[in-house]
C-alpha positions as CSV (number, residue, x, y, z in Angstrom):
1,X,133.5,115.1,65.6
2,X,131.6,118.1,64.4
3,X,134.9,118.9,62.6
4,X,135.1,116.1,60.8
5,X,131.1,116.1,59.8
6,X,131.7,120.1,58.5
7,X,134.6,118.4,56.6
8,X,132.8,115.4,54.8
9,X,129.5,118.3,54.3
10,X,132.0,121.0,52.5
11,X,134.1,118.8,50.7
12,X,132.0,116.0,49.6
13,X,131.0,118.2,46.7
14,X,134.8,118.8,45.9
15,X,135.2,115.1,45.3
16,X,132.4,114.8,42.8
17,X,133.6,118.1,40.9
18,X,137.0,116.4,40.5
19,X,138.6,119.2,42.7
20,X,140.3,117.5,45.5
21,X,143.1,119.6,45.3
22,X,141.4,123.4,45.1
23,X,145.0,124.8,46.5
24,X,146.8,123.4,44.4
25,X,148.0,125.5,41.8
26,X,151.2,124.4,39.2
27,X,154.0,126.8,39.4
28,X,154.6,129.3,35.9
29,X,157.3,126.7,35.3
30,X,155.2,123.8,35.3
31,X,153.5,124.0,32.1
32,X,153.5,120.3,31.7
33,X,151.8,118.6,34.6
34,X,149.2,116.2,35.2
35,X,145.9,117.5,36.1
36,X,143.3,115.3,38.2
37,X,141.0,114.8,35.4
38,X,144.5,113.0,33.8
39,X,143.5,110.2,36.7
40,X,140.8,108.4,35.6
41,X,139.7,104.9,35.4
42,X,139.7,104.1,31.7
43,X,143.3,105.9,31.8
44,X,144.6,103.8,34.3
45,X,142.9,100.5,32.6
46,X,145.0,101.4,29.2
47,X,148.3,102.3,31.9
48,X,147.4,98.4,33.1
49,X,147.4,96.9,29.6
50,X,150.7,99.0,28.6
51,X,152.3,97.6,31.6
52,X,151.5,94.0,31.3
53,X,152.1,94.7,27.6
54,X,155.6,95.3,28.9
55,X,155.7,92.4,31.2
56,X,154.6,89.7,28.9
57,X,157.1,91.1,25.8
58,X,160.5,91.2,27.4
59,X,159.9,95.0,28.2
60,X,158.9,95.9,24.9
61,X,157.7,99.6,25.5
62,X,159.4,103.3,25.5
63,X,160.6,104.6,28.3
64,X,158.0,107.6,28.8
65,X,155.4,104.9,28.2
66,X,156.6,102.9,31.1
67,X,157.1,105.9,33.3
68,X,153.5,107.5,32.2
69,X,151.6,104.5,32.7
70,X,152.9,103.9,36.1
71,X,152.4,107.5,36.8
72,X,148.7,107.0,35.7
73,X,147.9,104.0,37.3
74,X,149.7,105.5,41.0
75,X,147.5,108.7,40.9
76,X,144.4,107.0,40.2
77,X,144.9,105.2,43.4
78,X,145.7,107.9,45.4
79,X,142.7,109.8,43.8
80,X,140.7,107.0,44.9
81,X,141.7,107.2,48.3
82,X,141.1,110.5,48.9
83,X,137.8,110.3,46.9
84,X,136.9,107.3,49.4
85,X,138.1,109.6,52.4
86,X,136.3,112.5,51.6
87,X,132.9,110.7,50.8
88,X,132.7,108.2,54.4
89,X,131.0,108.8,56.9
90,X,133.4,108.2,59.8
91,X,136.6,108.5,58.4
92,X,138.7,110.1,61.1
93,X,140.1,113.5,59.9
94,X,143.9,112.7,60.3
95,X,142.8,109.7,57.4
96,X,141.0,112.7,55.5
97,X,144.1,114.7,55.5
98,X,145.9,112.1,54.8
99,X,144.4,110.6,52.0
100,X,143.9,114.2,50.2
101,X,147.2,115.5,51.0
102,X,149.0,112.2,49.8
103,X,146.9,112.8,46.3
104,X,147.7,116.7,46.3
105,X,151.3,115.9,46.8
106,X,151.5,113.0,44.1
107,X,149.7,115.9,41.7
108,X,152.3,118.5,42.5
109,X,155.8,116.7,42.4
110,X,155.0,114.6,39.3
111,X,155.0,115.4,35.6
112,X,154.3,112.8,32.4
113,X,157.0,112.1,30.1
114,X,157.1,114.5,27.4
């Protein structure tokens, strides 16, 4: 329990600086990824309207458009999870983990369209 309180006191601040993912750092290669700022809500609200955009007009958008917007609207979600995690008061620590690590793994393997 004490864990988990030293958790939620240390990284609360993390979640309000928009650095849930501190360790995470893109490889040299990677010179085109998302960053967590990239997953925010007005972002994912345009994502929404490009996708139903899509669905209403037989599909009528590009293909990175597609790809991005789902991409946009799928790390939000998992940013808001962890956010969520990381700012309750009795979230378990495995959930913690959880939540942040499913986020910092969506941030590391994917990459927008180019």
């Amino acid at each position: 329990m004490k864990t988990i309180i030293l958790t939620i006191i240390f990284l609360s601040p993390l979640t309000q600086a928009g650095e849930i993912c501190k360790d995470y750092q893109p490889s040299e290669e990677d010179s085109f990824h998302w960053s967590e700022s990239s997953f925010t809500a007005d972002r994912a609200k345009e994502s929404m309207e490009t996708l139903q955009y899509a669905i209403d007009n037989d599909g009528a958008a590009n293909s990175c458009g597609l790809y991005n917007a789902l991409q946009l609207v799928e790390g939000y979600i998992l940013k808001q999870q962890a956010q969520a995690a990381l700012s309750a008061k009795d979230t378990p620590d495995m959930i913690v983990k959880m939540n942040v690590g499913g986020f910092c793994e969506f941030l590391k393997n994917s990459h927008p369209c180019e």
